[in-house]
N, C-alpha and C positions, 0 to 999 in steps of 0.2 A: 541265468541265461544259458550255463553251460549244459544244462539239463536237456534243453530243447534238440540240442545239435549230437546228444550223446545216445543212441538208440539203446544201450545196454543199460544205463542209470533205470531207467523203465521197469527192465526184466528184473533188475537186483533189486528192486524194492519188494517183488512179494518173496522172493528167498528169504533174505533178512527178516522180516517181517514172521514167517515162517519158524527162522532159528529161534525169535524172540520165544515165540508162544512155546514154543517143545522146551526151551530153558527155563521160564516159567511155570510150566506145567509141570517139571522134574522137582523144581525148587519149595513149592508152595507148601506140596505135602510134608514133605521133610522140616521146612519150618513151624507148618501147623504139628505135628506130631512133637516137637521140640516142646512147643508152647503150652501144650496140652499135657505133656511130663511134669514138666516146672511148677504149672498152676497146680495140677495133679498132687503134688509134696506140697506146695504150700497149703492147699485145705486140711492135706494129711495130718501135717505137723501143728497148724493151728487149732485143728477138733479135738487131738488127744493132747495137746497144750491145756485145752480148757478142761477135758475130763478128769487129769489129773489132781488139781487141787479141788475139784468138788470130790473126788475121791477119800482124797487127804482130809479133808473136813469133815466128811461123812466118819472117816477114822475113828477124830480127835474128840470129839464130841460124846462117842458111849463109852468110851475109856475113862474119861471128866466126868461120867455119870450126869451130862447134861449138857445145855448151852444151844447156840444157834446161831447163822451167822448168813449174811448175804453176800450174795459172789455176784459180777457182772461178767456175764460169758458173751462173748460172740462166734456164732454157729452162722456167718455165713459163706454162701459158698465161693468160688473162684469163676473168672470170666469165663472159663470153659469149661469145668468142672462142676456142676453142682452137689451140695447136702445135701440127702434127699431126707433122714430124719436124724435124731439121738433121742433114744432110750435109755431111761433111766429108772434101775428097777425092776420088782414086781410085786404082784400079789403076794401076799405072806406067804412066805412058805416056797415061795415059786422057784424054778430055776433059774433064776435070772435077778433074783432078788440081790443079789450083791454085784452086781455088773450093770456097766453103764455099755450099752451098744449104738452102732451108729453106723450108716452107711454110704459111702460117695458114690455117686454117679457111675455106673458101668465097675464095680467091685462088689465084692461078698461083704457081709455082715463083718464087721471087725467089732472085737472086745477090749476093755480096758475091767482088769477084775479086779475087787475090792477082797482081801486076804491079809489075815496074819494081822491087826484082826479083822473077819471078817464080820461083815455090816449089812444090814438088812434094809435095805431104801424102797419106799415105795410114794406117789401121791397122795394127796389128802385124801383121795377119796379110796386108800388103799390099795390100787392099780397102780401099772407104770404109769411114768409121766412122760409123754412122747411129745416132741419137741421139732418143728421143722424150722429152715432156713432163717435166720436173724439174730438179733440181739435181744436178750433176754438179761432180768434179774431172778436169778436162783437162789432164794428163801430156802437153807436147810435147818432143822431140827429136829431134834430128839424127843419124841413122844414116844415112854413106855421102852420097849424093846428094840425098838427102830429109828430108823432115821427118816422124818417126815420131808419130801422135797415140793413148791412147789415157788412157781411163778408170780413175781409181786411185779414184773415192770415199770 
């Protein structure tokens, strides 16, 4: 009722109103940008989490002069962040034949290298095995000189 008799409640409401949106509009980005950090590290830390023991296995296995073993990876990405692949491997012989790569969303190609000793991984069908966003079972083995990687799900 006092609203009626108050001529100035009127004018202060689109002030107000006003303040809200320009405080909002300062806040959102700085929140989104926080959120997009965070998610950012957790895909980080959870890709090279999984690179590293298929690494490790790829290891253990031609030192043993043999063996094989199924891994359960999950490759996927973050609510704001996505995985866009992992590579694993190459062609015999290739550059790339002992590194497992991989790349998130708006960064460079990052590497996780397999050394000391070094491992030669490639797909069954002697190619990388490229791999996008999900859950996957990773089937490694040792065939001959190498280390055979592929996908049984």
């Amino acid at each position: 009722m006092a609203l009626h008799r108050d001529a100035a409640g009127i004018e202060g409401m689109p002030l107000q109103l006003l303040i809200v949106a320009i405080v909002a509009g300062i806040t959102v980005p700085v929140v989104y940008a926080g959120l997009d950090a965070y998610d950012r590290g957790q895909v980080e830390t959870r890709v090279r989490g999984e690179a590293f023991p298929l690494m490790r296995v790829a290891q253990q296995y031609p030192l043993a002069r043999g063996g094989a073993e199924t891994l359960q990876v999950d490759l996927r990405g973050g609510a704001f962040v996505p995985l866009l692949y992992l590579r694993i491997g190459d062609h015999g012989g290739g550059p790339y034949a002992n590194v497992v790569r991989y790349r998130i969303g708006g960064e460079d190609e990052r590497f996780v290298l397999a050394e000391h000793p070094t491992v030669l991984m490639a797909g069954t069908d002697g190619e990388t095995l490229a791999l996008g966003p999900g859950t996957y079972a990773i089937h490694l083995e040792v065939v001959d000189d190498r280390v055979v990687v592929s996908v049984t799900r």
